[in-house]
Each structure stands twice: as structure tokens, then as C-alpha cells.
C-alpha positions as CSV (number, residue, x, y, z in Angstrom):
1,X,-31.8,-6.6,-7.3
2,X,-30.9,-3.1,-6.0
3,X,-29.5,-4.4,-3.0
4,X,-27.2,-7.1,-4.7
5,X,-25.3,-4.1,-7.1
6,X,-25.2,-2.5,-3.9
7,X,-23.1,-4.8,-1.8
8,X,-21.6,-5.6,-5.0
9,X,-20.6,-1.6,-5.6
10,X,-19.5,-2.0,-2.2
11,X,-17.2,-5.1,-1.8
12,X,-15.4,-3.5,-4.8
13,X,-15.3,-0.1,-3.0
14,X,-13.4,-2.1,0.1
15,X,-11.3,-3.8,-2.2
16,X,-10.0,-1.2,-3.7
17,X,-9.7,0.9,-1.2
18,X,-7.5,-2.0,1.0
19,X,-5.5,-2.1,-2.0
20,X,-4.9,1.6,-2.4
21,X,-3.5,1.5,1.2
22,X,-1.5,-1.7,0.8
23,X,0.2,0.0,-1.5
24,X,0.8,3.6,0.1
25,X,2.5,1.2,2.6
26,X,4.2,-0.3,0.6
27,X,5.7,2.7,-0.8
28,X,6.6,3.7,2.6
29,X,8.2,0.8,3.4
30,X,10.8,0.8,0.5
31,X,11.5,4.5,1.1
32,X,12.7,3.2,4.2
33,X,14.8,0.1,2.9
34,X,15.8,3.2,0.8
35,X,17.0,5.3,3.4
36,X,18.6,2.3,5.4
37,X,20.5,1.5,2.1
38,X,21.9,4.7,2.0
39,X,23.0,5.0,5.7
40,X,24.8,1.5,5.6
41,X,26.9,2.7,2.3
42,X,27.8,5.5,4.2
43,X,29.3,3.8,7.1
44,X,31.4,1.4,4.9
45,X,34.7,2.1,5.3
């Protein structure tokens, strides 16, 4: 039984984990967008 909370601990361990980086990424990628955004208002005439 110790082994199955074990693995079980652990799968939830990965999934958080993936979705703690998923969303760092995620934050990255809209700073970008966000930075694009900018530059392409600026060059509007």
C-alpha cells in the first residue's frame, strides 16, 4: 500500500509540476505578444 500513495504522491508531483511550467510559458509568451503589440502601434503611421 506504501508503494501505491507513492506513485500516487508522485504522478501528482509531475502534474503539477508540468502545469507550473506550462504556465511560466505561458506567461512568457504573452509578454511577448505584449511587446509585439506595442512595437506594431508604434510603427502606425
Amino acid at each position: 500500500m506504501t508503494q501505491v500513495a507513492l506513485a500516487y504522491g508522485f504522478i501528482w508531483l509531475a502534474v503539477f509540476g508540468y502545469v507550473f511550467l506550462v504556465g511560466r510559458r505561458l506567461a512568457r509568451l504573452q509578454a511577448e505578444l505584449d511587446d509585439l503589440r506595442r512595437r506594431i502601434e508604434r510603427q502606425k503611421p
